[in-house]
Rosetta silent file (secondary structure, phi, psi, omega in degrees, C-alpha in Angstrom):
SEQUENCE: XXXXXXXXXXXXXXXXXXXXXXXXXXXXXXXXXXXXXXXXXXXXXXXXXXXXXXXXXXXXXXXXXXXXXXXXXXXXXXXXXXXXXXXXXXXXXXXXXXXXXXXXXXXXXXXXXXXXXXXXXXXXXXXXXXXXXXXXXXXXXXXXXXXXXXXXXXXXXXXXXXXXXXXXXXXXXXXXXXXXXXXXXXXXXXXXXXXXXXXXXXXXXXXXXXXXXXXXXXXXXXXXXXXXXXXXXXXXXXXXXXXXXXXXXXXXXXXXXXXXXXXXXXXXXXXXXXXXXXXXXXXXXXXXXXXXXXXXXXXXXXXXXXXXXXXXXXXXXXXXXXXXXXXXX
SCORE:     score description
SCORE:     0.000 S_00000001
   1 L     0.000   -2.452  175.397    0.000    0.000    0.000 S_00000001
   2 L   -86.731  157.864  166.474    2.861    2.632   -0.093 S_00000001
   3 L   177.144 -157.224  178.571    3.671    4.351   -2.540 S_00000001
   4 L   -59.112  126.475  177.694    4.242    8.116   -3.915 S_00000001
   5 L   171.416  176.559 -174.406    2.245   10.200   -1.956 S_00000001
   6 L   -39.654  149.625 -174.080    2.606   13.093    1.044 S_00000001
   7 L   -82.937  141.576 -161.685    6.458   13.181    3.259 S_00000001
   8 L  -116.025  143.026 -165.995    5.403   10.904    6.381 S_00000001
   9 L   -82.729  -31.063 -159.717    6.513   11.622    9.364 S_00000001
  10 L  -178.144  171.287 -176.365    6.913    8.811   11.778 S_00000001
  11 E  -103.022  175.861  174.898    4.560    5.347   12.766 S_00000001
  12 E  -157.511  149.386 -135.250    2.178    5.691   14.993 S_00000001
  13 E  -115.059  136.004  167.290    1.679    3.307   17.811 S_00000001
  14 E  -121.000  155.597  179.096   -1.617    2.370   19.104 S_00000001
  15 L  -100.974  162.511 -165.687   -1.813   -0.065   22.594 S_00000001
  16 E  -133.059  117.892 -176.042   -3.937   -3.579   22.131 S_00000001
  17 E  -127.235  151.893 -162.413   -5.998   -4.885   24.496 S_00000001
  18 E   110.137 -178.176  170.323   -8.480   -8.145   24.814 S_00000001
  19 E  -156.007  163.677  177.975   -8.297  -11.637   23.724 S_00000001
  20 L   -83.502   12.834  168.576   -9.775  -13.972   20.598 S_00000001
  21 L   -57.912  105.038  177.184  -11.257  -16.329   23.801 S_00000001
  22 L   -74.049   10.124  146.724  -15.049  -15.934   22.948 S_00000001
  23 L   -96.558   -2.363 -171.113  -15.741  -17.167   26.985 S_00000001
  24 L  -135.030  -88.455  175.307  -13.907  -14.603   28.318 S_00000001
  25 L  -105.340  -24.770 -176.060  -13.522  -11.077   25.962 S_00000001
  26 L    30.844   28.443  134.811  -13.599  -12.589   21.898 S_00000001
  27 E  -147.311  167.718  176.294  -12.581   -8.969   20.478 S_00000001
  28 E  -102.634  124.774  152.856   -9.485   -7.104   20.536 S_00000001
  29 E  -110.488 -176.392 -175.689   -9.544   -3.022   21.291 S_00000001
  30 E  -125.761 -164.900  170.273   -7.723    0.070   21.534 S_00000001
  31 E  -112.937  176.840  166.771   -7.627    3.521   23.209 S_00000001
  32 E  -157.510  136.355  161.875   -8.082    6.429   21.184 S_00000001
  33 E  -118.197  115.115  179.440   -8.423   10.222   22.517 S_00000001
  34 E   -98.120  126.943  170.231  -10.660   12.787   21.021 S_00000001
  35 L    93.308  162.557  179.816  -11.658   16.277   21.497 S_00000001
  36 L  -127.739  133.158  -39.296  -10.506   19.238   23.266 S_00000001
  37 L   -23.569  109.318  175.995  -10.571   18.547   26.773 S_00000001
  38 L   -66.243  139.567  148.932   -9.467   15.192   25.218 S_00000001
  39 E  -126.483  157.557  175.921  -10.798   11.922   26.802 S_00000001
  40 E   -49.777  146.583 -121.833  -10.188    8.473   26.151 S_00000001
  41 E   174.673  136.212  145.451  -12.190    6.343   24.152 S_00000001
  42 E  -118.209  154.669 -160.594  -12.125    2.533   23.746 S_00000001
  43 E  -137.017  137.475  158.524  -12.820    1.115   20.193 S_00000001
  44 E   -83.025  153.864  174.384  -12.869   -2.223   18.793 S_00000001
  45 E   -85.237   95.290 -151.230  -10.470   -2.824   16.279 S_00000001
  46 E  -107.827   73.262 -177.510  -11.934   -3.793   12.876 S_00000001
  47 L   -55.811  -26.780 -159.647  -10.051   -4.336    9.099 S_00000001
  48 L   -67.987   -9.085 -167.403  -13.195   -5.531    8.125 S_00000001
  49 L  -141.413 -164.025 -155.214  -14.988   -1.889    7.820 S_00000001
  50 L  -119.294  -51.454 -172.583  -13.810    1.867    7.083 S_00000001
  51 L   -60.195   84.420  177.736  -15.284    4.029    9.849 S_00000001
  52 L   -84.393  118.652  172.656  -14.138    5.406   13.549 S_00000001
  53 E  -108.346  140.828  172.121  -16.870    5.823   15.011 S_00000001
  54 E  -130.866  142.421 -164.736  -17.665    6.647   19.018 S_00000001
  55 E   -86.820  134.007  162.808  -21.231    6.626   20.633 S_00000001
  56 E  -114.716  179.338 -164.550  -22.370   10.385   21.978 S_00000001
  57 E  -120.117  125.036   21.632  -24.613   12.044   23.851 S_00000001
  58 E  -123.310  128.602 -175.802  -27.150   11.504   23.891 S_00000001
  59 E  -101.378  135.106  168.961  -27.497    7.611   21.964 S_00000001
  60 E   -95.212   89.880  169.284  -30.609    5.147   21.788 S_00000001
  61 L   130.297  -37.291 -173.702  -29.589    1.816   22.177 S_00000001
  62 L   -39.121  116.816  155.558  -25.931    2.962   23.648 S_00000001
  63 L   -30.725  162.502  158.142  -24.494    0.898   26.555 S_00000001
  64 L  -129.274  -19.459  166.748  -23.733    3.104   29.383 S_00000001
  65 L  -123.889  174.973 -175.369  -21.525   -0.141   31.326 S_00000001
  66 L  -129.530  136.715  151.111  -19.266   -2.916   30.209 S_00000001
  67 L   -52.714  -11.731  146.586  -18.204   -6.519   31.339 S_00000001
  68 L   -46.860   -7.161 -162.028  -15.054   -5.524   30.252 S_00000001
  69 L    32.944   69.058 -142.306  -14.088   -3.611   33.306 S_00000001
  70 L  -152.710  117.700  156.978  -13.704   -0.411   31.070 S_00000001
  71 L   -54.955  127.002  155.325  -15.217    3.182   32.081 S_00000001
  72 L   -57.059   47.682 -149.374  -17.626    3.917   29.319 S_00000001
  73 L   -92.908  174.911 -145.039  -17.688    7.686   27.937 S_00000001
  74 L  -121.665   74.996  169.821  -20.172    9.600   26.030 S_00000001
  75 L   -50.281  101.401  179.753  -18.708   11.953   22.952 S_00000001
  76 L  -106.076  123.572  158.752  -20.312   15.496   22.817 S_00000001
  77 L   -59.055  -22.466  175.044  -19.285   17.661   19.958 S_00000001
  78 L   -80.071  -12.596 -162.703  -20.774   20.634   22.002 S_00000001
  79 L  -123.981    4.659  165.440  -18.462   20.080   24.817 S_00000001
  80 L   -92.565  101.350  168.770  -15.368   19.922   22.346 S_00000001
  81 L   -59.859  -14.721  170.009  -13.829   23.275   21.264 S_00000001
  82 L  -130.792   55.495  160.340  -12.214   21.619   18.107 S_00000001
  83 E  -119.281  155.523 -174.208  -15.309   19.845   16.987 S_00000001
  84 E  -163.363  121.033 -171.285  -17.375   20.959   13.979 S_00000001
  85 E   -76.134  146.338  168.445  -19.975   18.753   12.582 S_00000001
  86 L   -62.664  126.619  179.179  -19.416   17.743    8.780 S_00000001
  87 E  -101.613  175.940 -162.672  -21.966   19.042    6.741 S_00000001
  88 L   -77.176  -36.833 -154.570  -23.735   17.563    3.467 S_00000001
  89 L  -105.500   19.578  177.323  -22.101   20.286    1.153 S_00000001
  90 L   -80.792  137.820  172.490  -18.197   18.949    2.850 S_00000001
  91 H   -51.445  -53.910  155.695  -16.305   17.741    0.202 S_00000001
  92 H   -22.496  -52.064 -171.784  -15.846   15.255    2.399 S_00000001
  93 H  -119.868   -6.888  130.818  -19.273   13.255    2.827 S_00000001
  94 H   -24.223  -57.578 -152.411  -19.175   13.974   -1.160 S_00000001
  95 H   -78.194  -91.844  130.758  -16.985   11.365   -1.348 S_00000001
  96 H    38.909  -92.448  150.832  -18.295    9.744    1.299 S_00000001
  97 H   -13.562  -78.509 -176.596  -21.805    9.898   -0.346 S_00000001
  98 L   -66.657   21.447  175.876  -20.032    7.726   -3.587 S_00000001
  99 L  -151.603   19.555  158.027  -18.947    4.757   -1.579 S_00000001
 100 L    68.145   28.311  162.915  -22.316    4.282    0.672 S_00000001
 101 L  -128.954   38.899  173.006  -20.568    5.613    3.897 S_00000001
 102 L  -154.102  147.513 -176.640  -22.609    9.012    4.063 S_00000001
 103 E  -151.399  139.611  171.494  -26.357    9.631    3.764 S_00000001
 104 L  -153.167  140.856 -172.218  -27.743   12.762    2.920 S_00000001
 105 L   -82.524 -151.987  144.315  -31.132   13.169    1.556 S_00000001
 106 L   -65.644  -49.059 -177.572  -32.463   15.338   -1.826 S_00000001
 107 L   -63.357   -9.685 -161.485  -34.115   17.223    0.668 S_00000001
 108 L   -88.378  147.890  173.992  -31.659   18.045    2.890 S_00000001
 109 L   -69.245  165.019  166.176  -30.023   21.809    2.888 S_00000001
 110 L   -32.772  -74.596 -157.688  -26.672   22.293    1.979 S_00000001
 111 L   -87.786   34.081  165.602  -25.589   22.469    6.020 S_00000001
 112 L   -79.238  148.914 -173.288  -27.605   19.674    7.166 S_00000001
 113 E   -55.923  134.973  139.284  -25.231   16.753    8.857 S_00000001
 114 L   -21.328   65.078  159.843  -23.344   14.606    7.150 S_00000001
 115 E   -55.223  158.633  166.556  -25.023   11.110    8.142 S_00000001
 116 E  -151.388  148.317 -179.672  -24.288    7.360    8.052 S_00000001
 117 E  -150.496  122.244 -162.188  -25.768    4.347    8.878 S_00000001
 118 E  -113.898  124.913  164.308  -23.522    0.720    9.136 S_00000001
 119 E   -81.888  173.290  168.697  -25.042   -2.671    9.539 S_00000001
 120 L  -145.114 -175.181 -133.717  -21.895   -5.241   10.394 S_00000001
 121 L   -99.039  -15.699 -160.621  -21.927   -9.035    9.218 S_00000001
 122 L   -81.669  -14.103 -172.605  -23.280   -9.878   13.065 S_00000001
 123 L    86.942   -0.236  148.334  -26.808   -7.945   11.940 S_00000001
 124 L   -55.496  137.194 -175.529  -25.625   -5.169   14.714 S_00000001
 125 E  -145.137  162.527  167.731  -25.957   -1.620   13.175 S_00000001
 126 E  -161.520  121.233 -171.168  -25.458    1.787   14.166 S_00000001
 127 E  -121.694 -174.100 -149.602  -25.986    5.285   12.763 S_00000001
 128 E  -173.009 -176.994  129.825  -24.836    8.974   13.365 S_00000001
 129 E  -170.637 -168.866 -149.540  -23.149   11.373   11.754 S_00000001
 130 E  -103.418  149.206 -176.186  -19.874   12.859   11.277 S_00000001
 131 E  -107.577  144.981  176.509  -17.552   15.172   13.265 S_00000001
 132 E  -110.341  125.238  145.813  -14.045   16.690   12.241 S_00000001
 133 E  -138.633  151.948 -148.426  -11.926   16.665   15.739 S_00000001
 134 E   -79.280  146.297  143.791   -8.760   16.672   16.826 S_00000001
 135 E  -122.918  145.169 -149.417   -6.878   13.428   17.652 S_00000001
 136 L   -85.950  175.939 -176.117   -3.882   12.521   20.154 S_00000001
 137 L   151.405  155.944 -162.670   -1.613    9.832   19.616 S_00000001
 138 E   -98.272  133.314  155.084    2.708    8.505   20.510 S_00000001
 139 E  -109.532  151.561 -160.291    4.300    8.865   17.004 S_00000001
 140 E  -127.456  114.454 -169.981    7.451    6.909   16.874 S_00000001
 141 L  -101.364  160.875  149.997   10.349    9.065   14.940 S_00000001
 142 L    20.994  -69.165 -163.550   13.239    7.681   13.396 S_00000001
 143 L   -96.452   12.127 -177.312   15.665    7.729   16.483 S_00000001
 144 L    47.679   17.579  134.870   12.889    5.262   18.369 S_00000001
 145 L   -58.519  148.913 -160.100   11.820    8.574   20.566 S_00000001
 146 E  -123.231  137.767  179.952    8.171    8.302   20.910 S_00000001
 147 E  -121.275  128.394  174.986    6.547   12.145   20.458 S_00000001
 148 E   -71.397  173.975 -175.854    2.650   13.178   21.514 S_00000001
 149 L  -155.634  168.695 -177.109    1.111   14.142   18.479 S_00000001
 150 L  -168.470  155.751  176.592   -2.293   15.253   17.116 S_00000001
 151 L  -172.588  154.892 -141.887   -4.152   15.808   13.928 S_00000001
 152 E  -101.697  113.716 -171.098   -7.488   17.097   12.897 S_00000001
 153 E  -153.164  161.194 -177.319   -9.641   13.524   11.300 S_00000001
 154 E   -82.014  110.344  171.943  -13.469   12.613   10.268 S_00000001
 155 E  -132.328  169.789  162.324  -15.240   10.659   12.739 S_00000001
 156 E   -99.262  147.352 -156.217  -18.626    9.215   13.381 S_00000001
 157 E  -119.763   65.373 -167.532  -20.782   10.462   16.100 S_00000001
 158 E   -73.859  152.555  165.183  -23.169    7.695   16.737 S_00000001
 159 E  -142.822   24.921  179.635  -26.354    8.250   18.337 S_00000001
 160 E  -179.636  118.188  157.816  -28.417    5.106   18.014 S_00000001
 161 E  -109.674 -169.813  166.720  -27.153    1.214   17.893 S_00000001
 162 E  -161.374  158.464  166.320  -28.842   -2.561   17.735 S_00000001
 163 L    90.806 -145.295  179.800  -27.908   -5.343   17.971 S_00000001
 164 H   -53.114  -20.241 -174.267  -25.060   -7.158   19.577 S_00000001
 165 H   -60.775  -14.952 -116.422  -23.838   -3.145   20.032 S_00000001
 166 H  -124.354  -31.569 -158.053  -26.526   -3.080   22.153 S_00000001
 167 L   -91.617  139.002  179.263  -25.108   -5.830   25.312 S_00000001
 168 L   -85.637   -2.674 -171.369  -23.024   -4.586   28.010 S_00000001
 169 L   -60.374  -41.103 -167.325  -21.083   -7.609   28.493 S_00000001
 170 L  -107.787   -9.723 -177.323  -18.492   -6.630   25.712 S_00000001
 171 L   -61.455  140.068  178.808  -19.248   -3.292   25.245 S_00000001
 172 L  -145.175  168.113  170.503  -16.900   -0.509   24.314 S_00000001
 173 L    -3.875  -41.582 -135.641  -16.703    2.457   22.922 S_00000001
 174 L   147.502  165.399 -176.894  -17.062    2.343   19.376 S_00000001
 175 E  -133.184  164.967  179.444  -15.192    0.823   16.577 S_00000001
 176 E  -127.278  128.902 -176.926  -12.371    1.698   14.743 S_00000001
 177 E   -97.591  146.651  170.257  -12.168    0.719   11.042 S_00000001
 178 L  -131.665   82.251 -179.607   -9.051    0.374    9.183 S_00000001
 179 L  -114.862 -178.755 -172.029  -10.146   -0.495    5.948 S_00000001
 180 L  -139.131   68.014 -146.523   -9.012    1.431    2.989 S_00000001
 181 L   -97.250  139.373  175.297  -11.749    3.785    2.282 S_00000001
 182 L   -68.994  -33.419  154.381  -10.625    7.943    2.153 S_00000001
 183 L   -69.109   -9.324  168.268  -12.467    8.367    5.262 S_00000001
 184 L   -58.647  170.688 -177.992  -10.688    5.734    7.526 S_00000001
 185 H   -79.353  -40.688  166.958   -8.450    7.396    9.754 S_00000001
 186 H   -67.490   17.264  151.289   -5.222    5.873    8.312 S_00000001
 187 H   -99.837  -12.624 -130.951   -6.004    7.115    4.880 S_00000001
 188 H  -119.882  -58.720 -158.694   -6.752   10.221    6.652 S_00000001
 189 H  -103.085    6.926  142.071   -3.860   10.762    8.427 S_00000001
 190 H   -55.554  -86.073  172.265   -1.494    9.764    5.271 S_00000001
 191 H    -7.242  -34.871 -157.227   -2.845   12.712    3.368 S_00000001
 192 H  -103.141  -13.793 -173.339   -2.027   14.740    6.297 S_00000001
 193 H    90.314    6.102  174.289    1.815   13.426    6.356 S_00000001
 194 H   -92.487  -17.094  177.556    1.314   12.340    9.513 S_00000001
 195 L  -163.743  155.543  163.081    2.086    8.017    9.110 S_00000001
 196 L   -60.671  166.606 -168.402    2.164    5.726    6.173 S_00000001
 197 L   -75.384   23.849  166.685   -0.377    4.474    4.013 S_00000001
 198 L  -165.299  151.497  168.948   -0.174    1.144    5.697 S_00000001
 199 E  -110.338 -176.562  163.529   -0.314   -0.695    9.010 S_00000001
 200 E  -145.873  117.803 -154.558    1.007   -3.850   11.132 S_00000001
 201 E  -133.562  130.168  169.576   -1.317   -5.340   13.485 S_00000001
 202 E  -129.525  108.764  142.234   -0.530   -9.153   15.777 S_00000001
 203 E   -75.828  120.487 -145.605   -3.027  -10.614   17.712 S_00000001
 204 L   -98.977  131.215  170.509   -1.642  -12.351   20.840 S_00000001
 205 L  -103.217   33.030 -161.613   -3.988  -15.394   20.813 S_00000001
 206 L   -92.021  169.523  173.909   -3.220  -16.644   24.405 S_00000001
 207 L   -41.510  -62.983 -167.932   -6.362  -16.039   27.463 S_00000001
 208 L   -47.975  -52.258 -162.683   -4.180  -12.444   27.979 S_00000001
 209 L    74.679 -119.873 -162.692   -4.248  -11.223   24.341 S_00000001
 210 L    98.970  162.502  161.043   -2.662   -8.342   23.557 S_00000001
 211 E   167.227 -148.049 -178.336   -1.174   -7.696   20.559 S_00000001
 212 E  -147.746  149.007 -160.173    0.503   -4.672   18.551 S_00000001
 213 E  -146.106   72.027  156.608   -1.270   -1.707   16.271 S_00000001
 214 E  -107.174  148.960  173.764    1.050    0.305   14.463 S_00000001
 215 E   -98.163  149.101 -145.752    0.334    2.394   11.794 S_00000001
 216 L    99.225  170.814 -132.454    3.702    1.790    9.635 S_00000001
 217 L  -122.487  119.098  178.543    5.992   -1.126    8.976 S_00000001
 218 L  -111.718  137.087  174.282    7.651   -3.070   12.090 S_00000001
 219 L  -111.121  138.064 -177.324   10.077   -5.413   11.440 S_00000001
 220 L  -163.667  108.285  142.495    9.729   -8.338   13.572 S_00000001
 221 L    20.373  119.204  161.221   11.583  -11.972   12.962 S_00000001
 222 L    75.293   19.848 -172.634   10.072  -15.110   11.865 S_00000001
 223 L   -95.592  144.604  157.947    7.097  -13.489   10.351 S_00000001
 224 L   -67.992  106.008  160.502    4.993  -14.883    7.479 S_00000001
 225 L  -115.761  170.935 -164.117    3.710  -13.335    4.713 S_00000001
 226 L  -149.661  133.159  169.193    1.326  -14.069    2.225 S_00000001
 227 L   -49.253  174.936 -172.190   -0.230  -11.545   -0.288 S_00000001
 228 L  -115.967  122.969  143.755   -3.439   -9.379   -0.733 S_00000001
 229 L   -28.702   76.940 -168.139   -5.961   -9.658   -3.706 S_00000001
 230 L   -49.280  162.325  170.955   -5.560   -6.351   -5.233 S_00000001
 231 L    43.673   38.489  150.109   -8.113   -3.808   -6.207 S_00000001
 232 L   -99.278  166.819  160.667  -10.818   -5.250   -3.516 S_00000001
 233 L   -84.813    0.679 -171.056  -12.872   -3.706   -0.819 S_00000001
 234 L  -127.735 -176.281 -162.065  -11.838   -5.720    1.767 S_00000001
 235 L  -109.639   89.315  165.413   -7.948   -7.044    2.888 S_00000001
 236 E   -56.349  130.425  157.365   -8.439  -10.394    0.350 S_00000001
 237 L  -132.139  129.426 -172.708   -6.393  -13.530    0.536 S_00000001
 238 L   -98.280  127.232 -174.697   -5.724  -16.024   -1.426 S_00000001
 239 L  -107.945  131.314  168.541   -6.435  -19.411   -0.039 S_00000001
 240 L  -118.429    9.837  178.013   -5.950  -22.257   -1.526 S_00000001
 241 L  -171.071  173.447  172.308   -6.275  -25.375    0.638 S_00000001
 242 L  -141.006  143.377  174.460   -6.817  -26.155    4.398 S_00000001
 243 E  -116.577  160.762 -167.434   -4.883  -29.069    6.226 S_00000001
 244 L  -143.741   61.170 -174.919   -5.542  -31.114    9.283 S_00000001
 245 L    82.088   51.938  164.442   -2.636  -32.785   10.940 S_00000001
 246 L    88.254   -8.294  177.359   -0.462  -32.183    7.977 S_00000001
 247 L   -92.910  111.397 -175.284   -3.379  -33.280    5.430 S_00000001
 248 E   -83.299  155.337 -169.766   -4.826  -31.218    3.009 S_00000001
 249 L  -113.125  155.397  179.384   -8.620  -32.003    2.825 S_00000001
 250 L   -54.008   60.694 -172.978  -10.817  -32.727   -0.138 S_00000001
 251 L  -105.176  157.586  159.058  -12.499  -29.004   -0.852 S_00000001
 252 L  -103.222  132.617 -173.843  -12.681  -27.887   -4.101 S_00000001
 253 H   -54.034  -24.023 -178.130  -10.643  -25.292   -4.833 S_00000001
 254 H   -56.885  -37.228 -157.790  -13.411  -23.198   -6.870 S_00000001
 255 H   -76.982   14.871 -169.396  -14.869  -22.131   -3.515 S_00000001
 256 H  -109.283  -37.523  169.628  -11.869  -20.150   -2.113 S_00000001
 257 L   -24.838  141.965 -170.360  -11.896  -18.019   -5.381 S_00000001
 258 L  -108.589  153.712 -171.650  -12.250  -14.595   -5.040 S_00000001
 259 L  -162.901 -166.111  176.896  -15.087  -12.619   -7.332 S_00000001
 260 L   -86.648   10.970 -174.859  -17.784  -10.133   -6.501 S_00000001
 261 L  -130.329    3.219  172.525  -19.758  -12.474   -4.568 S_00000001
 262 L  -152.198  171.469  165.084  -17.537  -14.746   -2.471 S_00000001
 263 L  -179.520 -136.435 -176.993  -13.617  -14.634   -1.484 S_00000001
 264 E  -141.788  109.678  179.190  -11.379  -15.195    1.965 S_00000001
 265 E  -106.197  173.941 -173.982  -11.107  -11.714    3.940 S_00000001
 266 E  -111.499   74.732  167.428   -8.825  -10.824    6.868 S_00000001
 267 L  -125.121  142.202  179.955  -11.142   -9.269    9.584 S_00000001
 268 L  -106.926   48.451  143.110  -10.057   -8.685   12.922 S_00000001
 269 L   -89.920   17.852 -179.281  -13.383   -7.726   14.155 S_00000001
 270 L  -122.645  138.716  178.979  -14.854  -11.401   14.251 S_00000001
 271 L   -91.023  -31.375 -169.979  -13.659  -13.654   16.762 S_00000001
 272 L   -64.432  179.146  145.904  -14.975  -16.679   15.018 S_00000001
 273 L  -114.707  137.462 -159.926  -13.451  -18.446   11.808 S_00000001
 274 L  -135.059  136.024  154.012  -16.652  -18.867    8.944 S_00000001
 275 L  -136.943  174.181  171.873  -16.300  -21.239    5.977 S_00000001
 276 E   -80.513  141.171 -175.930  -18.667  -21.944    3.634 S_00000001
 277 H   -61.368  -25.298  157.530  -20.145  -25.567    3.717 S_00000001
 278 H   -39.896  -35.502 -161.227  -17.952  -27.118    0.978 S_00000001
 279 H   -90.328  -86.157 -158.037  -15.116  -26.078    3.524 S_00000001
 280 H   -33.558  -78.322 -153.964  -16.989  -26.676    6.922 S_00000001
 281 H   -45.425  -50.858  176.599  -18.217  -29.930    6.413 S_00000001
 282 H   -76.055  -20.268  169.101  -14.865  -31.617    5.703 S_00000001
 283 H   -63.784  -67.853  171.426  -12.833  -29.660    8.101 S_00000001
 284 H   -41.933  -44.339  157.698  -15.222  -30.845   11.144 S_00000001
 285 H   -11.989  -80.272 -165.328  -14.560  -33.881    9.560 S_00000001
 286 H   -74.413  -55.231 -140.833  -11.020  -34.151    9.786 S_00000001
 287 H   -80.570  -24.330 -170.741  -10.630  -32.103   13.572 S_00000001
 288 H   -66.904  -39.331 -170.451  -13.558  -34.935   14.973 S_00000001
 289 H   -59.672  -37.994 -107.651  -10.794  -37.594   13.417 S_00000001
 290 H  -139.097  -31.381  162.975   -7.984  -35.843   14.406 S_00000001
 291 L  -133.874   35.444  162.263   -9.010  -35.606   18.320 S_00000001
 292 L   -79.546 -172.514  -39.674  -10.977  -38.917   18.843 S_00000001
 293 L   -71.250   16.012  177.418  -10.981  -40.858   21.042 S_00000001
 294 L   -77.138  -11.388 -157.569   -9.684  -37.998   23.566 S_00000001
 295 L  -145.452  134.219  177.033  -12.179  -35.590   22.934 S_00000001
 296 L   -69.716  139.570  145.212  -16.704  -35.978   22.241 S_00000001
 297 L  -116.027  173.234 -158.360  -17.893  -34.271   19.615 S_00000001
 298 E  -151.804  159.709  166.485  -20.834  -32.491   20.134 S_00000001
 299 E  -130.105  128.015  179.216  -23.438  -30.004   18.708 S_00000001
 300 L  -114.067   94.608 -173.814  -24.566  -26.685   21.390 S_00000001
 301 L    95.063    1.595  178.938  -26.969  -24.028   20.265 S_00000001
 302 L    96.068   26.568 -163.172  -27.080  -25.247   16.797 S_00000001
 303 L  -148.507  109.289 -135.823  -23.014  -24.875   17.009 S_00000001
 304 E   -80.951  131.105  158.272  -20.398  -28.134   16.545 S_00000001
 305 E  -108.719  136.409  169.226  -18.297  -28.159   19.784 S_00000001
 306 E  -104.756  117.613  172.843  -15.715  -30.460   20.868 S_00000001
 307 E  -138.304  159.576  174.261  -15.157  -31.236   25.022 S_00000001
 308 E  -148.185  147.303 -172.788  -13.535  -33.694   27.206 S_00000001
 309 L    31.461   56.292  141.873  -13.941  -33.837   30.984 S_00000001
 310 L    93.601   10.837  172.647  -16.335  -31.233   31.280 S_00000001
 311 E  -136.483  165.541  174.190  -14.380  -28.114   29.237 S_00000001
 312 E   -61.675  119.393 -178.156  -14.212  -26.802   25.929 S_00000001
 313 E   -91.367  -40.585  167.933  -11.429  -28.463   23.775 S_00000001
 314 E  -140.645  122.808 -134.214  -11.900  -26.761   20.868 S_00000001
 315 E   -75.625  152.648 -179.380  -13.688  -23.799   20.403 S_00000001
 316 E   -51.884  158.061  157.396  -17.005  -23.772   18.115 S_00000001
 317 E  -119.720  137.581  138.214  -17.022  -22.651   14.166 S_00000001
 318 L  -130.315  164.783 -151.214  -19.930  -21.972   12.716 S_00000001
 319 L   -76.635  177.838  166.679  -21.303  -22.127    9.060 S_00000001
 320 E  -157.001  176.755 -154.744  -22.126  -19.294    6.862 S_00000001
 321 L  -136.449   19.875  167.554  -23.469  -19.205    3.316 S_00000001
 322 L  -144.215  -84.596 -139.461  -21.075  -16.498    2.081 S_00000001
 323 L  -132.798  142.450 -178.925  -17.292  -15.838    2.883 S_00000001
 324 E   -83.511  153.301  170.343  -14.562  -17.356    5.080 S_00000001
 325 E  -134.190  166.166 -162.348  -13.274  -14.722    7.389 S_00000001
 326 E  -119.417  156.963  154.692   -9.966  -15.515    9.164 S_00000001
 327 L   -76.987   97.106 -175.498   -8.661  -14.185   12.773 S_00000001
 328 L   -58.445  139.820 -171.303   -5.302  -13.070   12.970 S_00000001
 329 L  -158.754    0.000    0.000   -3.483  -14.534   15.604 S_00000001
């Protein structure tokens, strides 16, 4: 994702917090701080979307606590001195506007808000609309001195969720997308010359979690890579098989193709791994083979589980009828 474009100054380091356990937290967030008096913000972290968004005051549907053991806050653009709502006639939710992440009506004047409204793959939605305010952040120069920093970015101002958005057990902030959309904040804050056009994000998959969020290039030992599907809307990969104790399994290969109506994405807002049933079926297959006779298999909620002496051995999948999505870990 680099290339020719604005002189960048430094990365810029976000902290990672959570775990992929789905019994204990299943997503990973971050902090973020907004507004002048700034406060703190926690967000989940999401490649799968475009948007940072944070719930304000006053929200319909908004948590106000979390099972996370996380203070909750409440975004006011009124109570920010370097907030200014985006209006429909912003260049900005122009743009916006052409890629179905702005809604403004025929009717609406020129200065009426900038709106949006996001469903996510879970059937949880939330709408708003958007604020330009300032945000803080450690930029990491050269010489591996860490600097505060700040820069003026496009956010969403929700004021009404559903769905899973909706439960305090997991609740946080807001989410932050880093997809790579003109309005995410890392396209946002290339343009400004403040970090590169790309990030590097590890998910610690142990009970602690953890993990690392920089925006910029880390060099770090022993790492894999494997390429992106260019010119998608999502971070595409191409998979071509799955293995099971060293086996590759019988799938046909068509269904991992990527097109406009199926593919493999990279999001780390899902805790789960999704295949398609062509996938699913033989994969349960293999992992029931693959841990007899130590381990039952089982089906809970409509959901295939594996346990032995009374705990989980291996955590549920479940099916889906469209796209695998993978967990970084």
């Amino acid at each position: 994702m680099l290339g020719g474009g604005p002189a960048v100054a430094g990365v810029v380091d976000f902290p990672v917090e959570g775990s992929a356990n789905p019994y204990m937290v299943g997503l990973y967030f971050t902090r973020v701080k907004l507004g002048n008096p700034a406060k703190e913000y926690f967000v989940q972290i999401d490649t799968g979307s475009d948007i940072l968004w944070v719930a304000c005051s006053p929200c319909t549907g908004c948590p106000t606590s979390s099972g996370l053991n996380i203070q909750l806050e409440f975004f006011n653009p009124d109570s920010s001195s370097t907030s200014s709502r985006i209006p429909c006639s912003d260049d900005r939710c122009t743009a916006a506007l052409q890629t179905g992440e702005a809604l403004c009506q025929p009717s609406d004047s020129p200065s009426s808000p900038c709106g949006y409204t996001f469903t996510y793959g879970d059937g949880s939605g939330t709408s708003g609309y958007y604020v330009s305010d300032t945000m803080y952040f450690d930029t990491v120069m050269g010489n591996e001195q860490t600097a505060n920093s700040s820069a003026s970015v496009v956010f969403g101002c929700s004021n009404s969720q559903s769905g899973d958005l909706m439960k305090t057990d997991r609740a946080v902030d807001g989410i932050f997308g880093f997809g790579q959309h003109e309005l995410s904040v890392i396209s946002q804050l290339y343009s400004l010359g403040v970090s590169p056009k790309t990030f590097s994000h590890c998910l610690k998959g142990s009970d602690n979690g953890g993990g690392i969020l920089v925006l910029g290039e880390i060099v770090e030992p022993g790492l894999v890579f494997t390429p992106l599907v260019p010119s998608q809307p999502h971070y595409n990969l191409y998979l071509e098989s799955i293995a099971v104790s060293g086996q590759k399994l019988p799938i046909d290969s068509s269904l991992f193709a990527t097109s406009n109506t199926q593919g493999t994405i990279v999001d780390s807002g899902t805790t789960l791994v999704y295949l398609v049933d062509g996938a699913y079926d033989p994969f349960i297959s293999a992992i029931a083979a693959a841990v007899s006779p130590s381990a039952r298999s089982v089906v809970s909620k409509g959901t295939q589980c594996f346990v032995t002496s009374g705990r989980v051995l291996i955590r549920h999948f479940l099916r889906q009828h469209c796209i695998l999505k993978v967990v970084l870990q």
